[in-house]
N, C-alpha and C positions, 0 to 999 in steps of 0.2 A: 718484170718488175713494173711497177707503176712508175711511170717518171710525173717529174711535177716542177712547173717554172711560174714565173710571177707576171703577170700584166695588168692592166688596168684600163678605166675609163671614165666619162663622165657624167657624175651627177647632177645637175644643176648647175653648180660654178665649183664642184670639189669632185677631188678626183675619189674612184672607188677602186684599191686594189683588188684583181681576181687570180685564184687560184687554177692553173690550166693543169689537168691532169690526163696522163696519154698511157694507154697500155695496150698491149698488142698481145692477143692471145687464137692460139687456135679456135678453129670454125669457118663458118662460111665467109667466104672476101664480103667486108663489107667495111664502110666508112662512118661510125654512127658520133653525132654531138647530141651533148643534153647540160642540160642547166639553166630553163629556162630563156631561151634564144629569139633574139628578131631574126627578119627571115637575111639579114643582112651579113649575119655571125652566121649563120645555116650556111651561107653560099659560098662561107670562106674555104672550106675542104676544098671544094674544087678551087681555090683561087691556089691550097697550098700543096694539095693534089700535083697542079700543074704544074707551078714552081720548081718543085722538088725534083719532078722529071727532068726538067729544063737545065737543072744545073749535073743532071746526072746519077742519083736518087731514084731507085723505083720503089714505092711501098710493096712490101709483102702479102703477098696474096692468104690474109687472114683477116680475122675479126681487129681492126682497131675501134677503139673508143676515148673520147676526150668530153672530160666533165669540166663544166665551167663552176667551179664553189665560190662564195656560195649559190644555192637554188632559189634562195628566196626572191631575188629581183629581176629582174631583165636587162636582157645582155643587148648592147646595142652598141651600133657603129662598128669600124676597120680597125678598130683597136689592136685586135689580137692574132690577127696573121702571121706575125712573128713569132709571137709565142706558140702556138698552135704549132706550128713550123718546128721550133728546137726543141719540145716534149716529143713530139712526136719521133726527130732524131735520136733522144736519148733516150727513147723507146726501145729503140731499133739498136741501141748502144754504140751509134756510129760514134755519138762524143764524150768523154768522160763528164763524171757530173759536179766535178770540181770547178768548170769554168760556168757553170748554171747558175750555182747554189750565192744565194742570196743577191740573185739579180732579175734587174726589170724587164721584161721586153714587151716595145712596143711601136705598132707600125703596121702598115698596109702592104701588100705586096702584091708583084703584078703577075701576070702571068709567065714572065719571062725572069721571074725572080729578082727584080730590082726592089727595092724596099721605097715604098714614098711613104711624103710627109702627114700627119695626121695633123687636127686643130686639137685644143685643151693640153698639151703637153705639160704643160704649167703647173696645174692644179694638179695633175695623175704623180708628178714627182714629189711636189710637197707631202702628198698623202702617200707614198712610200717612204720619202726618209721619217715620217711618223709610224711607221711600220717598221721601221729600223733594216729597209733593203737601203743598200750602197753603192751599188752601180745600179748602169742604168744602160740598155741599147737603143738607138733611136735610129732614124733615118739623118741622113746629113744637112737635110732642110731645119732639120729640127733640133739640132747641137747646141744652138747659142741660146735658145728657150729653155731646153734643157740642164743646159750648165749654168743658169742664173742661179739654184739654189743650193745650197749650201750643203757642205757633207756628203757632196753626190759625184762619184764619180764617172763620167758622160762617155760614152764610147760609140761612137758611129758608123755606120756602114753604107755604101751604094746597094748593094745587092745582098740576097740569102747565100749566095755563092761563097762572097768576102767574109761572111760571121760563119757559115760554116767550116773555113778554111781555117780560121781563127780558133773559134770555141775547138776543135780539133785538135789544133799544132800550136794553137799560142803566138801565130804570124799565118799570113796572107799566102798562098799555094795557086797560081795560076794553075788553072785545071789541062789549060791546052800546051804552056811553052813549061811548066815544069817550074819558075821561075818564082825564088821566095821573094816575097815584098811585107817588109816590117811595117805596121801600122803607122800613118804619118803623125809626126807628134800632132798637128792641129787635131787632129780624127777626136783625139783621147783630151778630154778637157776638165777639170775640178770647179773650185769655189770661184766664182767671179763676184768679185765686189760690186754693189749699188754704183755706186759714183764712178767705176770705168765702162757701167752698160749703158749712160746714162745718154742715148741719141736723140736725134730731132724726130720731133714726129709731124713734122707738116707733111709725110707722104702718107702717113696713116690718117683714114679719114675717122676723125675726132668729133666728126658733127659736119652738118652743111656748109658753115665758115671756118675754115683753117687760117687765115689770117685775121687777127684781132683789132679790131678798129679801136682807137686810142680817143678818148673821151674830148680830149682837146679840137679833134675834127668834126665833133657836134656842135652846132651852133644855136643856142639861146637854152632853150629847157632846163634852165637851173631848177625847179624846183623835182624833174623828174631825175635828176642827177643824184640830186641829195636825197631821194629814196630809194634810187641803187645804191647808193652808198651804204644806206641802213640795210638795206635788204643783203648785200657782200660780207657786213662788217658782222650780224647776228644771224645768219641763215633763216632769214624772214623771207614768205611767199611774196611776190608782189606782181598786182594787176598793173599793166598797163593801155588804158582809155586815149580816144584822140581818135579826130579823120584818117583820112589817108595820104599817106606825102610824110607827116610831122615829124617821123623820123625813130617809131616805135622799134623798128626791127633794127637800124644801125644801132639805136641806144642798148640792146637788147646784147650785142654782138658785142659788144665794150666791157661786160662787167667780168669777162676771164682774165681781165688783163688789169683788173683790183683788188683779183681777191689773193693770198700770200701762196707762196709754192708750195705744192706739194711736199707731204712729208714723206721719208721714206715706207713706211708703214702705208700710205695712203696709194703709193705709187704700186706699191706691191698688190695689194688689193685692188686698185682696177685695171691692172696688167692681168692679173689672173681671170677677172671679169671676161677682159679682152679674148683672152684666149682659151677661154671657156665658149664664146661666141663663136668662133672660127676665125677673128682678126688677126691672127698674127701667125696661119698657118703659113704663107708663103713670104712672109721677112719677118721675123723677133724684134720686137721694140719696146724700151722700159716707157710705161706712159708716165712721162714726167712733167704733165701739161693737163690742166686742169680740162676733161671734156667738156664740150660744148655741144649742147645735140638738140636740135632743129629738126625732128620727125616733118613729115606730108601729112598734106591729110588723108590720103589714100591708107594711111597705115591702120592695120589690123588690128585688134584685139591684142592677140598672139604678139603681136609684131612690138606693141609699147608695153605689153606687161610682162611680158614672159610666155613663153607655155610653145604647144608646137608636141607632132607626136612624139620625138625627142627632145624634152624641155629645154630651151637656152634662152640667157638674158633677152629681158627686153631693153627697150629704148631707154626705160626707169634704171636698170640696171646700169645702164653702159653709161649713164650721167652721174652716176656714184661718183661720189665728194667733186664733181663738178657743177653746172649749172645744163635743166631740163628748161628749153624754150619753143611753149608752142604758140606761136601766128594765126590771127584768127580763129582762137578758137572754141568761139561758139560754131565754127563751123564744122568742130571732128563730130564722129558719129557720135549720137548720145549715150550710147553703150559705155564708152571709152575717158566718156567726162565725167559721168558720177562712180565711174570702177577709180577714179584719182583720190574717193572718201577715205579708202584703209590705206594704202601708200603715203599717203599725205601727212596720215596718224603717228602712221607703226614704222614707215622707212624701211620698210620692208616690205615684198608680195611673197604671199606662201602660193605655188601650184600644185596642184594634187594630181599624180597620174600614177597609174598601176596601183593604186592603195597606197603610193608611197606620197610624202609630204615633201617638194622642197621649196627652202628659204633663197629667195632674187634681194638682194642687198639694194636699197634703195633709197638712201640718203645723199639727193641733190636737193639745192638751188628751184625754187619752182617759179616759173617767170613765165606771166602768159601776157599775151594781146588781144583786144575787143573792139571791133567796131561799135556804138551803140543803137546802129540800125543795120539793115543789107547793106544800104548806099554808103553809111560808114560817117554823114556830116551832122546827123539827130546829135545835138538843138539845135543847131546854125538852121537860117531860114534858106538856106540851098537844099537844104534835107525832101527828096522828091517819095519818102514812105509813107503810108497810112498809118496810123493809131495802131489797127491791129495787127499788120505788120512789123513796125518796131517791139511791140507787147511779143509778137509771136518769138521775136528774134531774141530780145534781151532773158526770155524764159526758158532759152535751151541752158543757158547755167543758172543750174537750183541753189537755191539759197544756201542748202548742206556744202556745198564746195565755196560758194563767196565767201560763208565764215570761214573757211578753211585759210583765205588770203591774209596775211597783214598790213601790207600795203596796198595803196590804192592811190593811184596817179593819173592823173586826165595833161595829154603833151598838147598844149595848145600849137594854133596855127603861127610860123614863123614869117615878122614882116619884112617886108625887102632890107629896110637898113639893119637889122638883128642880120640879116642873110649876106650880107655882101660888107659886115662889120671887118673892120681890117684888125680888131682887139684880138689876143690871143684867149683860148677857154683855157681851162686850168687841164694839165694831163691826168692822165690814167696814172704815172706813178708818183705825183704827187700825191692823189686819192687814195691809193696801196698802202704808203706810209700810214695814213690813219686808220685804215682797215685793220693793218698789220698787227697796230698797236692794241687797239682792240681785242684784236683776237688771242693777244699777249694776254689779256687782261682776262678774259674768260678762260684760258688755260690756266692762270694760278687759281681763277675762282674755285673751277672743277675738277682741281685736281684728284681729288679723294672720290669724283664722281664717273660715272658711266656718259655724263653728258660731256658734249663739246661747247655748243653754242647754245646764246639765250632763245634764241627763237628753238632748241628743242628741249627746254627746262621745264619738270614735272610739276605739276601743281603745290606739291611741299617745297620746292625748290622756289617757286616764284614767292612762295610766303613768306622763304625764308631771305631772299635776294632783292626783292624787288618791293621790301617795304615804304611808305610813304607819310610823308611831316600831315600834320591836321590841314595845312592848302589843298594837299594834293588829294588827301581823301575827300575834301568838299568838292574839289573838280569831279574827282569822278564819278560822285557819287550823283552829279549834275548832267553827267556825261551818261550816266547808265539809262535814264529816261529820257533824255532825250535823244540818243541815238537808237533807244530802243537794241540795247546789247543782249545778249547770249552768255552765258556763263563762259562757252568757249574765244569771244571775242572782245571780253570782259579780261580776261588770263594774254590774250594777243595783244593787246593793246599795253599790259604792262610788263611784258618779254622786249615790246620793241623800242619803249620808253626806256627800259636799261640799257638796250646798245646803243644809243640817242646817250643818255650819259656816260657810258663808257668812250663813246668818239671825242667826249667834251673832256676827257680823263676824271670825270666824276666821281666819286665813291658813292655818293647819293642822289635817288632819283628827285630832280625839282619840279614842280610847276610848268616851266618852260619845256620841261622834259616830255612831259604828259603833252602839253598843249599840240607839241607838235605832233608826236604821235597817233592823239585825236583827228590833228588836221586829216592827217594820211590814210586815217579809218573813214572819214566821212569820206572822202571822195567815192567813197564805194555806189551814194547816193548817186553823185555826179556822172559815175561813166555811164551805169545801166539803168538806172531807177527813175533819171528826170522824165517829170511830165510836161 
């Protein structure tokens, strides 16, 4: 008979269930896979080959074969060893096929038959209980990933030895003392609720800085303050400009700790991210903490947008619904700064490999840093650059990405009495509180809509939201030639004008509203453009 069990693995950030089918028929001893295969699913025979001997198990000296369905895509990663492994038994009809039927397996295994842990667990189980399987086997690393979803009954094993003893007898058979051993209740686990998985994640690296600097240990920079604040409260991009010292990258390292908690929905979605990556193969952890990610500049291509022979999130990805902050950077490769035009747009990167398409979820926070020379002090008369050298530096970011900014902030130099002021700043969860509110305030706006924030509201949406009294439209209308706007930074300027009155509890955009918002647009001159 054909035997047939269920596995799976990863596409992008969703899991893809595969069907493993094993049948064993007369002809020459031979071991054949097919189903379109990397060479890594190719070398698993031997891996299950060996196993199977180790626990006792000799394959039959005939034609096996095992198809991976379906053939349309390619088979990749340790996924399926497990599975590979109990088709193959109930091929062979060592195990009935009542304890198979309508269950997952999935996992690595060694050569001595131990089952290890796999990454993406996460996303493979969601996209079976949408398949409507109901168990599930994992390895023991992999239990508490496993059991976060819902409807899923999780059952786990050390070894091929333990599940075949099991899938068999229904309990545990020491192969050498004879000696039954019932499955330990921990082993077998169901629905785990949100709010009891809910652990810390400062051992998981969330970004560069795992501890959040609290706004009140910044000293002076009120006005860079109060455009993180806008930038937190509407998911507005923002530049920040200034020498070196002023305090760009602590200001930078505070704004996780403004903006409101994660919602459960949001925590689900970049846990699965997460371990879609490979972050949470070796400990399970609900990210309930907004990330924060601080790439090098050594980083790749592959490496911040996705892609890789085996596609997985990029750095874009893994700062979903948190905050992306890159340092310096006119200084990433320029490859990597104008690839931030469609992400910037869409919040999304699509990668293309095997003829297939997949969507990296990319809705962060975009917060960068600039020197406005090498030396980092252009205008100050300490500035030791040439003309053409500042010109060379301030034009590795093209104008297409500056429109892409909202904000635009220059941190000036802080002076000894501002520096050694014994005043208190105001904290980070005072600043929260009005964020919060805000974001109160744009969730009843959009509730009938696809959008969250104003900073990512459609062009009919701003017409419809962000209209303005006969002042407002002579400001801007003063504002459009003289700042020489964009249709796209024409639209920017009155997304960020509405979370500037939302912070004020406004129903309507004023005057003042605008003005400031202008402020925040011009600076764009100040950080890179001054002559």
């Amino acid at each position: 008979m054909v035997a047939e069990v269920f596995s799976g693995m990863i596409q992008g950030i969703e899991g893809q269930i595969v069907q493993i089918q094993a049948d064993i028929s007369n002809g020459l001893p031979n071991f054949y896979m097919t189903g379109y295969l990397s060479n890594e699913v190719k070398e698993s025979k031997e891996r299950v080959r060996t196993a199977l001997h180790n626990i006792g198990i000799a394959l039959p000296p005939k034609r096996i074969s095992v198809n991976f369905a379906p053939a349309d895509f390619r088979k990749c990663g340790t996924f399926f060893d497990l599975a590979v492994a109990v088709a193959i038994l109930l091929a062979m009809n060592l195990i009935p096929e009542t304890y198979v039927k309508n269950t997952l397996f999935i996992g690595e295994l060694s050569l001595n038959g131990q089952i290890r842990p796999i990454s993406g667990v996460l996303p493979i189980v969601v996209s079976a209980v949408k398949s409507g399987i109901d168990r599930c086997i994992v390895a023991k690393e992999n239990i508490e990933e496993a059991a976060f979803v819902d409807q899923m009954e999780v059952v786990s094993f050390q070894s091929l030895e333990e599940l075949y003893s099991y899938l068999r007898h229904g309990y545990i058979v020491d192969r050498h003392s004879g000696e039954i051993t019932q499955q330990k209740e921990a082993d077998i686990r169901g629905i785990v609720c949100v709010d009891e998985s809910i652990t810390d994640n400062a051992a998981l690296n969330l970004g560069e800085w795992n501890q959040i600097t609290d706004f009140s240990e910044v000293k002076g920079q009120s006005m860079a303050k109060r455009a993180m604040e806008i930038a937190a409260a509407g998911y507005h991009n923002l530049m920040l400009g200034g020498p070196p010292g002023v305090g760009k990258t602590m200001l930078a390292s505070c704004i996780s700790g403004i903006m409101p908690q994660m919602t459960k929905e949001e925590m689900i979605d970049t846990t699965m991210i997460y371990s879609a990556k490979g972050l949470l193969k070796e400990r399970f952890t609900l990210i309930n903490k907004r990330p924060f990610r601080a790439p090098s500049l050594a980083i790749t291509a592959a490496g911040m947008f996705g892609g890789g022979i085996v596609p997985k999130p990029g750095e874009i990805s893994l700062a979903h619904h948190g905050v992306l902050f890159l340092d310096e950077f006119p200084e990433y490769a320029r490859e990597i700064i104008e690839m931030f035009r469609i992400p910037l747009e869409n919040h999304a990167i699509s990668v293309i490999r095997q003829e297939r398409t997949l969507i990296f979820p990319a809705d962060f926070l975009f917060i960068i840093a600039a020197n406005a020379c090498p030396c980092g002090y252009y205008p100050m008369d300490k500035c030791r650059c040439t003309s053409r050298q500042i010109l060379r530096y301030q034009n590795r970011i093209s104008g297409p990405i500056l429109d892409r900014m909202d904000l635009f902030v220059r941190c000036e130099e802080i002076g000894y009495d501002v520096l050694t002021a014994s005043s208190k700043e105001e904290s980070s969860s005072s600043i929260q509180k009005r964020v919060s509110a805000a974001w109160v305030i744009q969730k009843e706006r959009f509730a009938e809509s696809s959008t969250i924030f104003n900073g990512r509201m459609t062009k009919s949406e701003v017409e419809q939201y962000c209209q303005l009294d006969a002042e407002g439209q002579r400001l801007m209308k003063k504002a459009y030639s003289a700042f020489s706007l964009t249709g796209r930074s024409y639209f920017k300027i009155l997304k960020t004008a509405r979370t500037i009155a939302d912070l004020e509890q406004s129903p309507d955009i004023r005057a003042r509203h605008l003005e400031e918002a202008l402020y925040f647009r011009q600076k764009e001159k100040g950080n890179l453009n001054e002559r």
